[in-house]
DSSP file (Angstrom, degrees, kcal/mol; ACC not computed):
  #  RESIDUE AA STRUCTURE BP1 BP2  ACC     N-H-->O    O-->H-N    N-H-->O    O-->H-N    TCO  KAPPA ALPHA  PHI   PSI    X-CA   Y-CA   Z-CA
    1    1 A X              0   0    0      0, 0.0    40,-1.5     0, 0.0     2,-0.7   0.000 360.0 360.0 360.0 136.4    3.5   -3.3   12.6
    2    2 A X  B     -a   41   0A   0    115,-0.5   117,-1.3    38,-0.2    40,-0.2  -0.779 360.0-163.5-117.8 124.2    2.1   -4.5    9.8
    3    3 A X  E     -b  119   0B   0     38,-1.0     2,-0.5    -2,-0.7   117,-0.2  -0.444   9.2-154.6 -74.2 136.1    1.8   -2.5    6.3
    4    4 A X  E     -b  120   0B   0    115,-2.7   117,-0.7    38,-0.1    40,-0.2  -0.974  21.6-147.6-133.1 124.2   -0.6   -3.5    3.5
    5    5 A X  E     -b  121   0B   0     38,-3.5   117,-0.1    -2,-0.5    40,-0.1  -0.381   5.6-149.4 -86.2 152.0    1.2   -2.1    0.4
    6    6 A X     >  -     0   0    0    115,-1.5     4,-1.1    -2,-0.1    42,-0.1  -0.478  43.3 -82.2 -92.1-160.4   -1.3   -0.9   -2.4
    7    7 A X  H  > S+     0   0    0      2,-0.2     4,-1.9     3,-0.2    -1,-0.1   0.452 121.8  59.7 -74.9 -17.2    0.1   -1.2   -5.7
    8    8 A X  H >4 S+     0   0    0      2,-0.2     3,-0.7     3,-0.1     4,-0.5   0.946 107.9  53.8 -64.1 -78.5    2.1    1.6   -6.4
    9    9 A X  H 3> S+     0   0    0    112,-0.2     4,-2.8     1,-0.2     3,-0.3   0.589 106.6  51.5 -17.0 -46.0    4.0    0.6   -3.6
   10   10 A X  H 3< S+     0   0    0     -4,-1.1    -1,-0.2     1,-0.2    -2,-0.2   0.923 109.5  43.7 -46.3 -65.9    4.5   -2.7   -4.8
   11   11 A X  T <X S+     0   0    0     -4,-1.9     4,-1.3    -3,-0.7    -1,-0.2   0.360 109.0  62.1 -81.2  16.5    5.7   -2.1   -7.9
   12   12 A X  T  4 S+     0   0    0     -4,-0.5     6,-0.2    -3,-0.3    -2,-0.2   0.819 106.9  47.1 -82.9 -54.4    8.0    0.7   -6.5
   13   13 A X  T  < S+     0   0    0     -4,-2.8    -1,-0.2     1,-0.2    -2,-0.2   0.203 117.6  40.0 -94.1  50.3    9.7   -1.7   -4.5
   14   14 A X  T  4 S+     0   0    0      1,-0.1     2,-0.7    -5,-0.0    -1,-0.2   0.580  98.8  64.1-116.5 -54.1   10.1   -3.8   -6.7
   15   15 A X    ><  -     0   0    0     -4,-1.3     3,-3.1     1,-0.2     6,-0.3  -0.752  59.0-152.4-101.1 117.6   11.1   -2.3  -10.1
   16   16 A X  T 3  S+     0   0    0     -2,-0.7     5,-0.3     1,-0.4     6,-0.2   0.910  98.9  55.9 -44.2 -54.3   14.8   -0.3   -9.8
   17   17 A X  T 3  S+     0   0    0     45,-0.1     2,-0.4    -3,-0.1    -1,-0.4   0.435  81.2 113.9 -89.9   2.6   13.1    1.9  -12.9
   18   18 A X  S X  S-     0   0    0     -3,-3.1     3,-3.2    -6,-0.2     4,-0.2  -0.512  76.1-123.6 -76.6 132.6   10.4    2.8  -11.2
   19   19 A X  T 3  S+     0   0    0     -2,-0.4    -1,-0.1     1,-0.3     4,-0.1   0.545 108.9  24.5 -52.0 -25.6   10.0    6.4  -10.4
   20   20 A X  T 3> S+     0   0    0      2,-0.1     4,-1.0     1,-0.1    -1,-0.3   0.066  89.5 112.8-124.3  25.9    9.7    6.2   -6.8
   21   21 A X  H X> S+     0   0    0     -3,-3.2     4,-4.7    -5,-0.3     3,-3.0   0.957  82.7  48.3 -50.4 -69.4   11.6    2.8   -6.4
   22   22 A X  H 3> S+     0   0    0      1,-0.2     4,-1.6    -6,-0.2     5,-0.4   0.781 106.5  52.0 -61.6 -24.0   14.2    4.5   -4.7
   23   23 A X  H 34 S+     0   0    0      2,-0.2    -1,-0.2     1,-0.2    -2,-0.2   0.792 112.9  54.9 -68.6 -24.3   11.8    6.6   -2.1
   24   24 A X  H <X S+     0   0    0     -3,-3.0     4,-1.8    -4,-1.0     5,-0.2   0.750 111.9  42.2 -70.4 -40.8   10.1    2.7   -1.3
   25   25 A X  H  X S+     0   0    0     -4,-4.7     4,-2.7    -5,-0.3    -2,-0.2   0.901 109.0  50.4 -87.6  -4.0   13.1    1.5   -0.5
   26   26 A X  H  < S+     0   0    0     -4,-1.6    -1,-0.2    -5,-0.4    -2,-0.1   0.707 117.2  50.2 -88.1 -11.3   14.7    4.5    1.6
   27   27 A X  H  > S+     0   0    0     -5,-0.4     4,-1.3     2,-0.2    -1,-0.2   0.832 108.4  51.6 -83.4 -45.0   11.1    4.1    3.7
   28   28 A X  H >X S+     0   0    0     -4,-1.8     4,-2.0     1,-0.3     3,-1.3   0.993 105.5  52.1 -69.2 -67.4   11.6    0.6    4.0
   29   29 A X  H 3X S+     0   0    0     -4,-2.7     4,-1.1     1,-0.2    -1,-0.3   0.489 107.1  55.1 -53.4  -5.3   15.3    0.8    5.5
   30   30 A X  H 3> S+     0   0    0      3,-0.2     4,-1.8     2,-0.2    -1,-0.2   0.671 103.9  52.4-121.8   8.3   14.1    3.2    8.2
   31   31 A X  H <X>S+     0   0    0     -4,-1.3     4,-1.7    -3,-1.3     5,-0.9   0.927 109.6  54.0 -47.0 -91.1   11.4    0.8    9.4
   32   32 A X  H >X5S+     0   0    0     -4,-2.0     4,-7.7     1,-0.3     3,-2.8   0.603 115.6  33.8 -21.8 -93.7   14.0   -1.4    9.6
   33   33 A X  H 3<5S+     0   0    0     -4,-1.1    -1,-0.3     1,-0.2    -2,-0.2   0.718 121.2  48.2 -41.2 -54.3   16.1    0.7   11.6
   34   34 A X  H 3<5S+     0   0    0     -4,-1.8    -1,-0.2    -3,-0.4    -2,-0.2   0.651 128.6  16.9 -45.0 -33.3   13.5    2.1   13.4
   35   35 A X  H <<5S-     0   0    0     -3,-2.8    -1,-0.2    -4,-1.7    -2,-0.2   0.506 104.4 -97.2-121.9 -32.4   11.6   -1.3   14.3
   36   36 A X    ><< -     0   0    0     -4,-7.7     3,-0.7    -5,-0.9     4,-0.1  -0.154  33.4-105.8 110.1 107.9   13.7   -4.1   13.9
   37   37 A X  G >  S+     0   0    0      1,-0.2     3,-0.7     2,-0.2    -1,-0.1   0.780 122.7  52.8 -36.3 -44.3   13.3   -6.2   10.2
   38   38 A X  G 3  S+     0   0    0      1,-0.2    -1,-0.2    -3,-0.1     3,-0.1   0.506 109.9  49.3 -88.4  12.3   11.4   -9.1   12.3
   39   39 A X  G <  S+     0   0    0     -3,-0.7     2,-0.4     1,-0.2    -1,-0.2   0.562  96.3  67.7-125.9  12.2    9.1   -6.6   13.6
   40   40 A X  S <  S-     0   0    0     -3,-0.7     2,-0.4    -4,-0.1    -1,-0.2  -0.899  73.2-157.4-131.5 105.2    7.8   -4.6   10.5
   41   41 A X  B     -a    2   0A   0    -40,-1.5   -38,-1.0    -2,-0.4    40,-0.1  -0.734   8.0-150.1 -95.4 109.0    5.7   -6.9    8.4
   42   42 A X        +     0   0    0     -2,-0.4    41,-0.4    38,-0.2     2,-0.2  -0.234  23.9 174.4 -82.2 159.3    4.9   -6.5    4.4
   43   43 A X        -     0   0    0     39,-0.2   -38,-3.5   -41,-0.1    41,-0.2  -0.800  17.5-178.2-159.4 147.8    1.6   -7.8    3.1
   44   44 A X  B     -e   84   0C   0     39,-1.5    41,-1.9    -2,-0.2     2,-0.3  -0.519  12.3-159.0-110.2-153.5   -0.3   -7.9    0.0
   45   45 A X    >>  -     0   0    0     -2,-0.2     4,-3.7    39,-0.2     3,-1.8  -0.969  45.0 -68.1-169.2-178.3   -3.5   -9.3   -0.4
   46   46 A X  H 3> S+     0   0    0     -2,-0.3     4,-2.0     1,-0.3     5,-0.3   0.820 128.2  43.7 -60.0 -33.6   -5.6  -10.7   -4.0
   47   47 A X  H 34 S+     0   0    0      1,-0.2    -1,-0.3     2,-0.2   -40,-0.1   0.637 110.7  48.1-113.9  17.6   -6.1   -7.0   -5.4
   48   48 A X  H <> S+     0   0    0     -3,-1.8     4,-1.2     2,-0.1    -1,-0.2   0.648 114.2  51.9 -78.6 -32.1   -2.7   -5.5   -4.8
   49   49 A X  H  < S+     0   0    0     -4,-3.7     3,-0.2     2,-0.2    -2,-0.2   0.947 108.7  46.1 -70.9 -31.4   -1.5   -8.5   -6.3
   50   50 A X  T  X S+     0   0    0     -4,-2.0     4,-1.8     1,-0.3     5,-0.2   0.699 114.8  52.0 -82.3  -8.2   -3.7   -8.4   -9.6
   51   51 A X  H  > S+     0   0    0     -5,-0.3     4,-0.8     1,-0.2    -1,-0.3   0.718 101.6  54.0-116.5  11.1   -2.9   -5.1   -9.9
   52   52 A X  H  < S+     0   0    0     -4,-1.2    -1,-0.2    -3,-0.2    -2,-0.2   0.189 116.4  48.5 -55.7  -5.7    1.0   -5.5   -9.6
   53   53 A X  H  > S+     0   0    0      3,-0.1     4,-1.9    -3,-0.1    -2,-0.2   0.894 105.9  48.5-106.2 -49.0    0.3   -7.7  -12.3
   54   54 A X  H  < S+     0   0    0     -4,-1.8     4,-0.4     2,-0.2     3,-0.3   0.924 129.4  27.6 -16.1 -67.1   -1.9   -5.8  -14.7
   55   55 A X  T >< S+     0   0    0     -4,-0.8     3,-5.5     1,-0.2     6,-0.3   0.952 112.2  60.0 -73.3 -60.8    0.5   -3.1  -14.5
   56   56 A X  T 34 S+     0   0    0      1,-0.3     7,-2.5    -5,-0.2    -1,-0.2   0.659 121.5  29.5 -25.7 -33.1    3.7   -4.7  -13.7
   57   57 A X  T 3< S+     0   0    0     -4,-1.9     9,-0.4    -3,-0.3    -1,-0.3   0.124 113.2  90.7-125.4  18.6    3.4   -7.0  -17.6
   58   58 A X  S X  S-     0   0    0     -3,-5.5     3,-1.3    -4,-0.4     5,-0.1   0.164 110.3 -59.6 -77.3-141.2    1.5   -4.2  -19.1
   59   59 A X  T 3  S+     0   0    0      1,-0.2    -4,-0.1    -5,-0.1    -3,-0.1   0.851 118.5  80.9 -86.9  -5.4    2.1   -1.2  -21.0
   60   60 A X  T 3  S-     0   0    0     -5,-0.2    -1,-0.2     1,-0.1    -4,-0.1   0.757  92.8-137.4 -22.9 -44.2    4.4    0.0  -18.0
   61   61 A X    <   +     0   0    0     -3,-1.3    -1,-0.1    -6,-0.3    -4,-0.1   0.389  63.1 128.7  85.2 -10.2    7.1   -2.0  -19.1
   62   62 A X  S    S+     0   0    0     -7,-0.1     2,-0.3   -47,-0.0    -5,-0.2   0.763  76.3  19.0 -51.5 -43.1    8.1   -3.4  -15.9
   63   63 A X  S    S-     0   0    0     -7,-2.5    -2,-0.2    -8,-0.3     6,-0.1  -0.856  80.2-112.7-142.7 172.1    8.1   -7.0  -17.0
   64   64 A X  S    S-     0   0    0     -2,-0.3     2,-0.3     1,-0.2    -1,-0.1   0.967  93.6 -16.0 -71.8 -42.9    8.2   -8.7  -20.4
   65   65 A X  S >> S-     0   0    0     -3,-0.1     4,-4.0    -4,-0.0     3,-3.0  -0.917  81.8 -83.7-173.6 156.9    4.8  -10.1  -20.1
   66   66 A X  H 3> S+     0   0    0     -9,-0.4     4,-1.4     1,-0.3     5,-0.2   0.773 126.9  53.4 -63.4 -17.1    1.9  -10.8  -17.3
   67   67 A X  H 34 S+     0   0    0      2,-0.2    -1,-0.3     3,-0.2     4,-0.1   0.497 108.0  53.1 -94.2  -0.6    3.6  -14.3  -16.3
   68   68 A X  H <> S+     0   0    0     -3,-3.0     4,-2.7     3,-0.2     5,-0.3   0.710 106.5  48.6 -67.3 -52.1    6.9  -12.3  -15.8
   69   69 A X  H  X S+     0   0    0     -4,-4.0     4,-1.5     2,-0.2     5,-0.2   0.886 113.6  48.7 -69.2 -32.9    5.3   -9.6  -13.4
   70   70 A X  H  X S+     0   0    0     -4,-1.4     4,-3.1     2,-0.2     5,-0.3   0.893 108.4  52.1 -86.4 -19.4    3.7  -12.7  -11.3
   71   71 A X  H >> S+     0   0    0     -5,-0.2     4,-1.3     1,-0.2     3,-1.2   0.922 116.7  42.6 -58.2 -74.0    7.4  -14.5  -11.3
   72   72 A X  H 3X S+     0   0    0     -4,-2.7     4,-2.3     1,-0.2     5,-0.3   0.772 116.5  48.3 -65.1 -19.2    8.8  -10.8   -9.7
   73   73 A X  H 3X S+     0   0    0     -4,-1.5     4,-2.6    -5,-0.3    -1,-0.2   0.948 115.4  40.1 -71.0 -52.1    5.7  -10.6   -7.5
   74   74 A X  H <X S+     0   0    0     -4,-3.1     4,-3.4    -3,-1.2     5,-0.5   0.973 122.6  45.3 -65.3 -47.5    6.2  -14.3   -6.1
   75   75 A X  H  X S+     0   0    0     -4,-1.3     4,-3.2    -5,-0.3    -2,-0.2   0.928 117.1  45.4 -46.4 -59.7   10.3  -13.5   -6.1
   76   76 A X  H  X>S+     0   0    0     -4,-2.3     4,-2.3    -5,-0.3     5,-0.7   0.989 113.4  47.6 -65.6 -70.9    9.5  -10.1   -4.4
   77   77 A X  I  <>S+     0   0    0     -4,-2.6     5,-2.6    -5,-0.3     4,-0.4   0.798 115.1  51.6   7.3 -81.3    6.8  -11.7   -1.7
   78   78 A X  I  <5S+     0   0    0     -4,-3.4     3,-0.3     1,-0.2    -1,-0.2   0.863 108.6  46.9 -59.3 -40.1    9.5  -14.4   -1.0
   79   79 A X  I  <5S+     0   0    0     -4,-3.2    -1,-0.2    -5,-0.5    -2,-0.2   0.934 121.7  32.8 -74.9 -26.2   12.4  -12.2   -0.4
   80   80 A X  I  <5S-     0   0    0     -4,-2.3    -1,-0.3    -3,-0.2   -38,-0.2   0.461 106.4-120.6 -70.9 -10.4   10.7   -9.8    2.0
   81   81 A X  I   < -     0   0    0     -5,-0.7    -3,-0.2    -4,-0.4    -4,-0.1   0.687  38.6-165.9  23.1  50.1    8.4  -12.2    3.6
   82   82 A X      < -     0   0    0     -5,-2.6     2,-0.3    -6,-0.2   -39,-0.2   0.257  16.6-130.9 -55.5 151.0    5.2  -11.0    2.9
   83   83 A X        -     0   0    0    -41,-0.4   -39,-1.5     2,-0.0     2,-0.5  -0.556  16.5-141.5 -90.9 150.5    1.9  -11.7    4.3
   84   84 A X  B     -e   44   0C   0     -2,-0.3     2,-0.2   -41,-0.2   -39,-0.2  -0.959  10.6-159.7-124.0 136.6   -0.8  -12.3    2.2
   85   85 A X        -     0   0    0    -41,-1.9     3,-0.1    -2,-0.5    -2,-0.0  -0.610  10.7-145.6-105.7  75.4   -3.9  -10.9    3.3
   86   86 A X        -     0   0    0     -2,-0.2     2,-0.8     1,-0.2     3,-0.1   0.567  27.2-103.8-103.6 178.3   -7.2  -12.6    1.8
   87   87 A X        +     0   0    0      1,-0.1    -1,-0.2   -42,-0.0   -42,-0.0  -0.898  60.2 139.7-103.8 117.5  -10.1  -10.6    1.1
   88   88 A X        +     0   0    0     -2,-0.8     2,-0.5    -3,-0.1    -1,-0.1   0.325  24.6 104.7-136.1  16.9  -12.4  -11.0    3.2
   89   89 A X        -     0   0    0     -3,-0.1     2,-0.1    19,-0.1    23,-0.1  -0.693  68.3-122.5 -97.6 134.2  -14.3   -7.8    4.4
   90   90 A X    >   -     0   0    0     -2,-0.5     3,-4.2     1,-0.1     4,-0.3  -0.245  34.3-102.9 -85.5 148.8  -17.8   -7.6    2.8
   91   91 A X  G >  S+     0   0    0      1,-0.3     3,-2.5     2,-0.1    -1,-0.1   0.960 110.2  79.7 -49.1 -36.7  -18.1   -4.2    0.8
   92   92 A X  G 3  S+     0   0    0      1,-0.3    -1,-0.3     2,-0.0    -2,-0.1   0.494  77.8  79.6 -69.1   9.3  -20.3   -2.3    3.5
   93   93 A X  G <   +     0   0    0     -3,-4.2    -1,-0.3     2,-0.1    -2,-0.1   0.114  60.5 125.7 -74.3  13.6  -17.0   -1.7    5.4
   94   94 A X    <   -     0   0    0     -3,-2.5     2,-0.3    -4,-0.3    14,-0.1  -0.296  68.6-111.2 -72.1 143.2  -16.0    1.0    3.3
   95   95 A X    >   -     0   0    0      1,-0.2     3,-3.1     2,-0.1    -1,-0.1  -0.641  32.2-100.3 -97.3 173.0  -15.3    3.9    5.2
   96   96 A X  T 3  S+     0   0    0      1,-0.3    -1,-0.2    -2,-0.3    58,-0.1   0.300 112.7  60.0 -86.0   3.9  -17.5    6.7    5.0
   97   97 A X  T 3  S+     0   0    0     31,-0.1     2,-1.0    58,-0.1     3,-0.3   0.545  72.1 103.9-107.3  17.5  -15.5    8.9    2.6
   98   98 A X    <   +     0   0    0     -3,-3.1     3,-0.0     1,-0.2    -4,-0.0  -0.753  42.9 126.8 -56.2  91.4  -15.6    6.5    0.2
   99   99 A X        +     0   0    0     -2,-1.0     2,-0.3    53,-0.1    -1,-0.2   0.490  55.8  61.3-156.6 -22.4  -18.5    8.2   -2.3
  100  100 A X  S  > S-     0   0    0     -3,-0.3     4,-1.5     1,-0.0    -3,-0.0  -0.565  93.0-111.2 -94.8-174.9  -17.3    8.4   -5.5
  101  101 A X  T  4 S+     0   0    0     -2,-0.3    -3,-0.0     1,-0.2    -1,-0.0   0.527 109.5  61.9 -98.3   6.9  -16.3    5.1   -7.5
  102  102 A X  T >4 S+     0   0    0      2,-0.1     3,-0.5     3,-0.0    -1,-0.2   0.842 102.5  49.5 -61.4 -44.7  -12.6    6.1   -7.4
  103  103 A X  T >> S+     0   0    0      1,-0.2     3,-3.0     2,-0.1     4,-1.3   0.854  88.3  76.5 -57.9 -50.6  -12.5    6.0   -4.2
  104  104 A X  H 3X S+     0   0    0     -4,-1.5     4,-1.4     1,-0.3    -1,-0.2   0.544  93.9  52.0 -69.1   8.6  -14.0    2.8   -3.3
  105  105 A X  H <> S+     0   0    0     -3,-0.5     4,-0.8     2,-0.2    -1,-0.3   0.719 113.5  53.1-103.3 -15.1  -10.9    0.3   -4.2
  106  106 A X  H <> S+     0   0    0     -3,-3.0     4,-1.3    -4,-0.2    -2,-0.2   0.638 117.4  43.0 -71.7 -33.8   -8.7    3.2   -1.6
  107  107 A X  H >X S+     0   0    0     -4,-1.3     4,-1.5     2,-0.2     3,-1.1   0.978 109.9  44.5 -83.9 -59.8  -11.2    2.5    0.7
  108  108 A X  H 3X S+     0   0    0     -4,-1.4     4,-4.9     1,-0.2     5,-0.2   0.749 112.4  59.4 -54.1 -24.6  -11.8   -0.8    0.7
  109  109 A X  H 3X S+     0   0    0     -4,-0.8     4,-1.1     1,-0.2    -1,-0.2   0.777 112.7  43.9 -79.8 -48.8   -7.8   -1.2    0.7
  110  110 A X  H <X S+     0   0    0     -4,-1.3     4,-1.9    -3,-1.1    -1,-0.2   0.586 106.3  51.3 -54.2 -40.6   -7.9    0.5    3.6
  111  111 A X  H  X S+     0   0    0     -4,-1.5     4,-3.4     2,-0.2     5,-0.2   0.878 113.4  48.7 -85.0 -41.0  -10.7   -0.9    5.7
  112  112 A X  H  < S+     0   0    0     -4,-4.9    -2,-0.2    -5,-0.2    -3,-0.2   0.894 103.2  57.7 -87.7  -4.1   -9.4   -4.3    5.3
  113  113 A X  H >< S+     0   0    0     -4,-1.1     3,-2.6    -5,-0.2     5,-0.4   0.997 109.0  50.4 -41.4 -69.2   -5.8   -3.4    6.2
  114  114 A X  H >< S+     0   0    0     -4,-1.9     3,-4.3     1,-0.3    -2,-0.2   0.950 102.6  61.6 -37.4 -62.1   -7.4   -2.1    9.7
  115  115 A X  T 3< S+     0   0    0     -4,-3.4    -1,-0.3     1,-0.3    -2,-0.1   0.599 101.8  51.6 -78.2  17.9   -9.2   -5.3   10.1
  116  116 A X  T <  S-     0   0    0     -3,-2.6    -1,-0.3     2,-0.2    -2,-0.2  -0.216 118.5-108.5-134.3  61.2   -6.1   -7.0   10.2
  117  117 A X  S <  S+     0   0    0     -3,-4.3  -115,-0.5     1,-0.1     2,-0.3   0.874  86.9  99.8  53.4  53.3   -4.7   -4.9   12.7
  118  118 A X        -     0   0    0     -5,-0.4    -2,-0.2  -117,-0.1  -115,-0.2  -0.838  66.3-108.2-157.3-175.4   -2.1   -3.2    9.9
  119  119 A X  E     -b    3   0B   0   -117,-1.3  -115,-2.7    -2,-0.3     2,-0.4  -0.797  20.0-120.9-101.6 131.1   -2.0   -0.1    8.0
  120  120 A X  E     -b    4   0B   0      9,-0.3    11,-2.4  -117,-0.2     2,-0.3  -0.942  34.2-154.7-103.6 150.9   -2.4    0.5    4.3
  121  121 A X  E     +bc   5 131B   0   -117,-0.7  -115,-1.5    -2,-0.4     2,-0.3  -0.806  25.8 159.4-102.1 127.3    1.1    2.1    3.0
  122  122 A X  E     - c   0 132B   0      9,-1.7    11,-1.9    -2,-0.3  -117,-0.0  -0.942  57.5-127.8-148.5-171.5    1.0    4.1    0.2
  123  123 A X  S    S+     0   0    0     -2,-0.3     2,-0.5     9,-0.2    -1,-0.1   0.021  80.9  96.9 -95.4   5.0    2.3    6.8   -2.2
  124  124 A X    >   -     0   0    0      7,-0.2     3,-0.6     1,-0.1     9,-0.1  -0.821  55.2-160.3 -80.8 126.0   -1.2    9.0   -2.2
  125  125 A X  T 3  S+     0   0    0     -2,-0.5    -1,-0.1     1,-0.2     7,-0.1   0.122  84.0  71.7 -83.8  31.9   -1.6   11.9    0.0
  126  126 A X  T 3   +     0   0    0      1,-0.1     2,-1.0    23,-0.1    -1,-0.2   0.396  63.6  96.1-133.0  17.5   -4.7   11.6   -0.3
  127  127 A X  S X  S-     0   0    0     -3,-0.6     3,-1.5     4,-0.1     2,-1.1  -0.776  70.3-120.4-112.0 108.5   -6.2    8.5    1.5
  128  128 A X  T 3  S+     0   0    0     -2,-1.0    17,-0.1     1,-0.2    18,-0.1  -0.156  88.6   4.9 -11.8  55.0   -7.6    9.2    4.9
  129  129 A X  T 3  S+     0   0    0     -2,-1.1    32,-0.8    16,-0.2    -9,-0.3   0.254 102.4 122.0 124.0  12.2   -6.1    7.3    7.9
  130  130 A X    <   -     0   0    0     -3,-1.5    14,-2.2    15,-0.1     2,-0.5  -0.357  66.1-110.2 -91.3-174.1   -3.5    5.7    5.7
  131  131 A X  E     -cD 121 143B   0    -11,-2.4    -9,-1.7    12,-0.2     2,-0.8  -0.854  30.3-145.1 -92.1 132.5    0.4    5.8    5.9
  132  132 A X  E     -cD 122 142B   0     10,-1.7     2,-2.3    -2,-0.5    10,-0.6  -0.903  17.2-132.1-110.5 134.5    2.3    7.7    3.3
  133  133 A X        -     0   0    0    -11,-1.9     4,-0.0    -2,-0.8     8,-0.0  -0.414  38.2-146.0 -49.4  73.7    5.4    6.8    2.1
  134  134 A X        -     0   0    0     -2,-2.3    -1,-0.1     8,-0.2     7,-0.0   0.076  12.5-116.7 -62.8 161.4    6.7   10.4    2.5
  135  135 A X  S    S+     0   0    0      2,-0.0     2,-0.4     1,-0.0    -1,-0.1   0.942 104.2  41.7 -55.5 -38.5    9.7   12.1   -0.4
  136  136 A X  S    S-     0   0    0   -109,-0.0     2,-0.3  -110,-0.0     3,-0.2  -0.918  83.5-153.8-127.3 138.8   12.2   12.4    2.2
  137  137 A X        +     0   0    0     -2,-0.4     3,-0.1     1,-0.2  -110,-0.1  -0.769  64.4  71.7-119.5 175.6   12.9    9.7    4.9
  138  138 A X  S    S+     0   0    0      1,-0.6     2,-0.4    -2,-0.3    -1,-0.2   0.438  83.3  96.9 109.4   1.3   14.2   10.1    8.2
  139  139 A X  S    S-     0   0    0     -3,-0.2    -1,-0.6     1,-0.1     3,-0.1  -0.910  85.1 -55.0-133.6 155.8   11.4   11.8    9.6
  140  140 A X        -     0   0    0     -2,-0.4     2,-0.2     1,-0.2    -1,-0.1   0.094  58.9-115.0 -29.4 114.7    8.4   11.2   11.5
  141  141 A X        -     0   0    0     -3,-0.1     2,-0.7     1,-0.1    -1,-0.2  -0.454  37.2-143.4 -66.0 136.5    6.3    8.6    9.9
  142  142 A X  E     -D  132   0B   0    -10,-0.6   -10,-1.7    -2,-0.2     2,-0.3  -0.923  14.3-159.3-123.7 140.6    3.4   10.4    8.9
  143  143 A X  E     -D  131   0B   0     -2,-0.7     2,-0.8   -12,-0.2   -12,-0.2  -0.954  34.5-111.7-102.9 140.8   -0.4    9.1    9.0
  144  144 A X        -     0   0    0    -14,-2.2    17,-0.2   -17,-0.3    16,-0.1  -0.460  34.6-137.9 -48.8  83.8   -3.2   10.5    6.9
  145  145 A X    >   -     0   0    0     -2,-0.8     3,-1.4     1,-0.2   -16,-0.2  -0.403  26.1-118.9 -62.3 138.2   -5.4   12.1   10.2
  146  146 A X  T 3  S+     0   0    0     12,-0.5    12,-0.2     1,-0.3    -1,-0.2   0.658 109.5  58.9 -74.4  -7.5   -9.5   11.0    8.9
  147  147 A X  T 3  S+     0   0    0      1,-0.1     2,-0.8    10,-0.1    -1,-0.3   0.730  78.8  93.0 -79.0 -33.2  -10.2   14.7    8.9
  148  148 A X    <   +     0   0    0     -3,-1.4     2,-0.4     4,-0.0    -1,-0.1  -0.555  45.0 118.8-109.4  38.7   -7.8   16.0    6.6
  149  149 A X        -     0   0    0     -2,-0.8     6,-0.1     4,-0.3   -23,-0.1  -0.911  31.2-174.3-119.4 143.4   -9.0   16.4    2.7
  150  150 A X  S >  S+     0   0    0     -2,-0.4     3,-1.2     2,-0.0     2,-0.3   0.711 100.8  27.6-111.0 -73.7   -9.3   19.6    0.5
  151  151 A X  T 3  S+     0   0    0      1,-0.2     3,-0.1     3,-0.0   -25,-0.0   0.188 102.0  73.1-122.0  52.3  -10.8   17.4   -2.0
  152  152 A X  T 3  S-     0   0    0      1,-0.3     2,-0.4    -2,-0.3    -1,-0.2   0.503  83.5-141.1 -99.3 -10.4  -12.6   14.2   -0.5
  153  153 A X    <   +     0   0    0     -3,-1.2     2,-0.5     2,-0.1    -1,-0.3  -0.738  59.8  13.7 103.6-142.2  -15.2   16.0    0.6
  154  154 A X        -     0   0    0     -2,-0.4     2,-0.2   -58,-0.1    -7,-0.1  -0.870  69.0-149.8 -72.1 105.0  -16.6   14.9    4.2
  155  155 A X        -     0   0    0     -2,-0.5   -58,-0.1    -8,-0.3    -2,-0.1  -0.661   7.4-131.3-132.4 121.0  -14.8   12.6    6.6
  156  156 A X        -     0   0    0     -2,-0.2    -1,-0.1     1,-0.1   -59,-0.1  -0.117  25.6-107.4 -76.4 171.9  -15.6   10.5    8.9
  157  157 A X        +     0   0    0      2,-0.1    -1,-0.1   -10,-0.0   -10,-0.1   0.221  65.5 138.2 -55.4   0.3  -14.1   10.0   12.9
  158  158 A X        -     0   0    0    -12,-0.2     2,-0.5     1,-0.1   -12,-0.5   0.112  55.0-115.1 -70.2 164.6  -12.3    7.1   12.3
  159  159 A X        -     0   0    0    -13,-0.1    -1,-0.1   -14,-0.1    -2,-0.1  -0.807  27.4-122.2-108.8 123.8   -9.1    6.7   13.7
  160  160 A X              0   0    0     -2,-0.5   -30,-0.1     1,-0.1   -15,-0.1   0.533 360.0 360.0 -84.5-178.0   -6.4    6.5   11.9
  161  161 A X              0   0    0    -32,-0.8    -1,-0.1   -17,-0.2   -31,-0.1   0.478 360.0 360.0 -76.3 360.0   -3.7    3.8   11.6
């Protein structure tokens, strides 16, 4: 299976100080056990990356400076052996509970994860038909069912990851 991590994610598993570092990586290791390391597949793709870099060498503090966060990004990539995904899904794939302008970078994140057969992983409970990266691991990997929002409004039928 393959995961396309947004950016929280990223820099979770990535940075030790990051608040939910350790909850990325405890997620990570029971893929592994669960699947098999050669059968559970990392990806980012051009704006997970620019925004592991933004934050990562920003005021975050993760890396000294923005050519620091893209060394730990290439570094991270390489040691997992991540996929890079391009962008390539024209904006009118956004799924249909995309409607405010927060939303649409959740969405899009989402739709082109699906159209390459993967998942997007994340640390919102709140994107429809994505994966979350639950608190506690050991348990039933849980997907975001497309129905399921107090405050996205109205959700379309799509079928979840």
């Amino acid at each position: 299976m393959m995961f396309l991590l947004d950016v929280n994610a990223l820099l979770a598993m990535n940075y030790g100080v990051h608040v939910h570092n350790e909850r990325v990586r405890q997620w990570v290791s029971q893929l592994a056990a669960e699947h098999g390391h050669n059968r559970t597949i990392f990806a980012t793709c051009p704006i997970t990356e620019l925004g592991f870099v933004r934050v990562g060498g920003g005021k975050a503090g993760y890396a000294e400076s923005v050519d620091a966060a893209r060394d730990d990004l290439e570094d991270l990539k390489s040691s997992m052996g991540m996929l890079f995904i391009p962008d390539d899904l024209p904006t009118r794939h956004l799924p249909m509970w995309a409607r405010k302008s927060e939303q649409t970078t959740d969405g899009y994140l989402l739709a082109l994860a699906k159209s390459h057969d993967g998942c997007l992983a994340t640390l919102d409970r709140f994107i429809p038909g994505s994966v979350f990266i639950p608190d506690e691991t050991w348990g039933p990997l849980m997907v975001r069912e497309p129905g399921y929002s107090e405050l996205l409004g109205s959700i379309s039928a799509e079928t979840a990851c």
